[in-house]
MIVOVEX-365812 format. One record per residue: x, y, z of N, C-alpha, C in turn. Coordinates in Angstrom, 3 decimals. Layout:
<sites>
+----------+----------+----------+----------+----------+----------+----------+----------+----------+
!     n_c1 !     n_c2 !     n_c3 !    ca_c1 !    ca_c2 !    ca_c3 !     c_c1 !     c_c2 !     c_c3 !
+----------+----------+----------+----------+----------+----------+----------+----------+----------+
!        X !        Y !        Z !        X !        Y !        Z !        X !        Y !        Z !
...
+----------+----------+----------+----------+----------+----------+----------+----------+----------+
</sites>
This chain:
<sites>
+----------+----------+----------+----------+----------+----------+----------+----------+----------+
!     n_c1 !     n_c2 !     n_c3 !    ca_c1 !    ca_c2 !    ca_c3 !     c_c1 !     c_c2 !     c_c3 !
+----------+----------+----------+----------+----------+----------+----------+----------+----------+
!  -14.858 !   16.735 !    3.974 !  -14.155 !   15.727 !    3.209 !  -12.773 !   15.520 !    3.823 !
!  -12.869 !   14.144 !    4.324 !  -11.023 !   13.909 !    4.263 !  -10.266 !   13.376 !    3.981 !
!   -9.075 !   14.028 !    3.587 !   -8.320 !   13.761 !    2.474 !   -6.490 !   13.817 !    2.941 !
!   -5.779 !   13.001 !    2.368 !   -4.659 !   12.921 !    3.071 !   -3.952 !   14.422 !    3.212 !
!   -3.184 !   14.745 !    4.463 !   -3.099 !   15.861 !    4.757 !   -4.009 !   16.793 !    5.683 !
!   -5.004 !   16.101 !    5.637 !   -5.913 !   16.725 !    6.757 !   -6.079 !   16.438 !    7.953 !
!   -6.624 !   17.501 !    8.217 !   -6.210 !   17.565 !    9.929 !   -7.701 !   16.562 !   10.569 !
!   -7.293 !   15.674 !   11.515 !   -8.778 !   15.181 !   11.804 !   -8.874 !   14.651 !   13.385 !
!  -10.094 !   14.410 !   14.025 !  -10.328 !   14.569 !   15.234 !  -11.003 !   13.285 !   15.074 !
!  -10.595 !   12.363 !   16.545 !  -11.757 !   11.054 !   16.660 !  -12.659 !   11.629 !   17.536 !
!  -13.953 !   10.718 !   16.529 !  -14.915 !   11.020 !   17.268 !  -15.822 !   10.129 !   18.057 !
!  -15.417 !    9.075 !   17.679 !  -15.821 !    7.521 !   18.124 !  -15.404 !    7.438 !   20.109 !
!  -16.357 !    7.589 !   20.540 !  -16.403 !    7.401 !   22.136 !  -15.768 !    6.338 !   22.507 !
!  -15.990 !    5.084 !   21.863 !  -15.118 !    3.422 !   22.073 !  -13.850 !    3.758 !   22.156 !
!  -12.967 !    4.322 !   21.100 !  -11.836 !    4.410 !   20.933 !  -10.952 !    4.982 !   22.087 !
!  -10.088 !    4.338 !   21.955 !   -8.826 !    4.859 !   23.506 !   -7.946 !    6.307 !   22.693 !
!   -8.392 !    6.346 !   21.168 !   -7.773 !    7.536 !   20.704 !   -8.873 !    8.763 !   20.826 !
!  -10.100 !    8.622 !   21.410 !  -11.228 !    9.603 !   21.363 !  -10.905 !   10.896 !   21.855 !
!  -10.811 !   11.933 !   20.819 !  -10.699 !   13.542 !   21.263 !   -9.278 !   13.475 !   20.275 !
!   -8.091 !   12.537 !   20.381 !   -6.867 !   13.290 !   20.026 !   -7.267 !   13.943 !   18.179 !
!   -6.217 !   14.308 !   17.774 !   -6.464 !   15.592 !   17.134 !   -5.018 !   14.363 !   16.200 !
!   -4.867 !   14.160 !   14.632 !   -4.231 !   14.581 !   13.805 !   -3.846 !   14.160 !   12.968 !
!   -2.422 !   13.863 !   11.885 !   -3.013 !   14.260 !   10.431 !   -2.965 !   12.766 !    9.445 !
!   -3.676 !   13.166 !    8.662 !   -4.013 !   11.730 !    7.748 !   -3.242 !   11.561 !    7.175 !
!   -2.458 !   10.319 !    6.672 !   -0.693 !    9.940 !    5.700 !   -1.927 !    9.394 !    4.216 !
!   -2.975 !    8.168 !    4.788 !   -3.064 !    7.815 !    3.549 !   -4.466 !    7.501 !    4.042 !
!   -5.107 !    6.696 !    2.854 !   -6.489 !    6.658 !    3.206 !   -6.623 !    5.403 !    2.088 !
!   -7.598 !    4.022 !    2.158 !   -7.968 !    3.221 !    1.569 !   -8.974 !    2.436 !    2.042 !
!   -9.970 !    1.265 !    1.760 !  -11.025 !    0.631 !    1.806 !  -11.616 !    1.500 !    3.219 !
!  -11.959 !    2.568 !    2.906 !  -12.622 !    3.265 !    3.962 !  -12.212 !    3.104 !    5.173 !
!  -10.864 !    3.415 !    5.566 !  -10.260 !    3.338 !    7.039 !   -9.141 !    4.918 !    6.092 !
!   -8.507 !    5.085 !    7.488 !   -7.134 !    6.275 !    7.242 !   -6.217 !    5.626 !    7.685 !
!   -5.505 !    6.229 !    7.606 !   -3.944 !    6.012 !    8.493 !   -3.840 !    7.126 !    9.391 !
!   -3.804 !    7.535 !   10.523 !   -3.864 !    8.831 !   10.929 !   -2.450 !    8.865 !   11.568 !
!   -1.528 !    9.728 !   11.645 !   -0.705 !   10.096 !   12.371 !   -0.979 !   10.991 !   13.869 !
!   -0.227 !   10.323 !   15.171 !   -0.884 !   11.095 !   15.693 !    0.374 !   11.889 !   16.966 !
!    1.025 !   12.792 !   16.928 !    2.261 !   13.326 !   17.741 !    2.081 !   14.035 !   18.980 !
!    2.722 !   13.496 !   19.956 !    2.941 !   14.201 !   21.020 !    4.262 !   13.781 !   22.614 !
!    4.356 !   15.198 !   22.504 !    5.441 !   15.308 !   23.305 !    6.262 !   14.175 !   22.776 !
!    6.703 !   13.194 !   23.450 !    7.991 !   12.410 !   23.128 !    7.612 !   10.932 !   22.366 !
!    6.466 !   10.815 !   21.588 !    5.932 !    9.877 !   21.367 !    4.748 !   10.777 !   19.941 !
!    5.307 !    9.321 !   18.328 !    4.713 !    9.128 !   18.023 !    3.956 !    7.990 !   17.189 !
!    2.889 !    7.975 !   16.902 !    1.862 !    6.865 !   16.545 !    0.995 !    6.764 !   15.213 !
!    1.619 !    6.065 !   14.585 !    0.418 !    6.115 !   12.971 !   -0.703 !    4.661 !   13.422 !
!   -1.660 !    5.035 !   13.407 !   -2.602 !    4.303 !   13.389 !   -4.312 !    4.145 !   12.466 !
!   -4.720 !    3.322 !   12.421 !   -5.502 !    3.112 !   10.865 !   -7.225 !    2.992 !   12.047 !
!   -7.916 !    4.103 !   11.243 !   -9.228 !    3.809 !   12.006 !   -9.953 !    3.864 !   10.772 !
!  -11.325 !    3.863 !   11.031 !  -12.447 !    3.852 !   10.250 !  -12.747 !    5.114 !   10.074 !
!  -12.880 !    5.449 !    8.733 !  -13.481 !    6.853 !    8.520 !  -14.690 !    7.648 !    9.021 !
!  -15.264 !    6.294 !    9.845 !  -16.501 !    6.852 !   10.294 !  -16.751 !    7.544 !   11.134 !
!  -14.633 !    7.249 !   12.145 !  -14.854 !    7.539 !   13.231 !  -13.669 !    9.323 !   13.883 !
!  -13.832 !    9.461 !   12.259 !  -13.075 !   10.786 !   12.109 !  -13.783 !   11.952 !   11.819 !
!  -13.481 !   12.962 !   12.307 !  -14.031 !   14.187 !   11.580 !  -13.215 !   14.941 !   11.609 !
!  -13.341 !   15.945 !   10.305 !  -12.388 !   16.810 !    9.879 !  -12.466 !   18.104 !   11.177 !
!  -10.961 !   18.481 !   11.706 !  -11.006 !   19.146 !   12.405 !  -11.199 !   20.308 !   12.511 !
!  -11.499 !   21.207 !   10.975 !  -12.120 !   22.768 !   10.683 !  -13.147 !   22.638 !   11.083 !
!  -13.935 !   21.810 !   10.868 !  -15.273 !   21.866 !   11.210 !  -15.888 !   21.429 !   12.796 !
!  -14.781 !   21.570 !   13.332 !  -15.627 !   21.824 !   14.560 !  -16.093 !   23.070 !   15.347 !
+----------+----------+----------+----------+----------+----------+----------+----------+----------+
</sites>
């Protein structure tokens, strides 16, 4: 289940975000908001839930 605050991984091969790793701000009509940080750069961006998976469970 994911839920804002959770940690999550794309899993969607299409996506130019595929593999990065991180955390959800908000969540509505079945998309997230995912936050995503690194090194000197960061990025909130909204995908489809379909194309997330929670990152414990890998």
């Amino acid at each position: 289940m994911i839920l804002p605050g959770s940690t999550v991984r794309v899993v969607d091969a299409s996506s130019i975000y595929f593999g990065y790793q991180g955390f959800v701000q908000r969540i509505g009509s079945g998309r997230a908001a995912v936050l995503f940080e690194g090194g000197n750069w960061d990025r909130l961006v909204t995908l489809p839930l379909g194309s997330l998976q929670d990152a414990a469970l890998r």
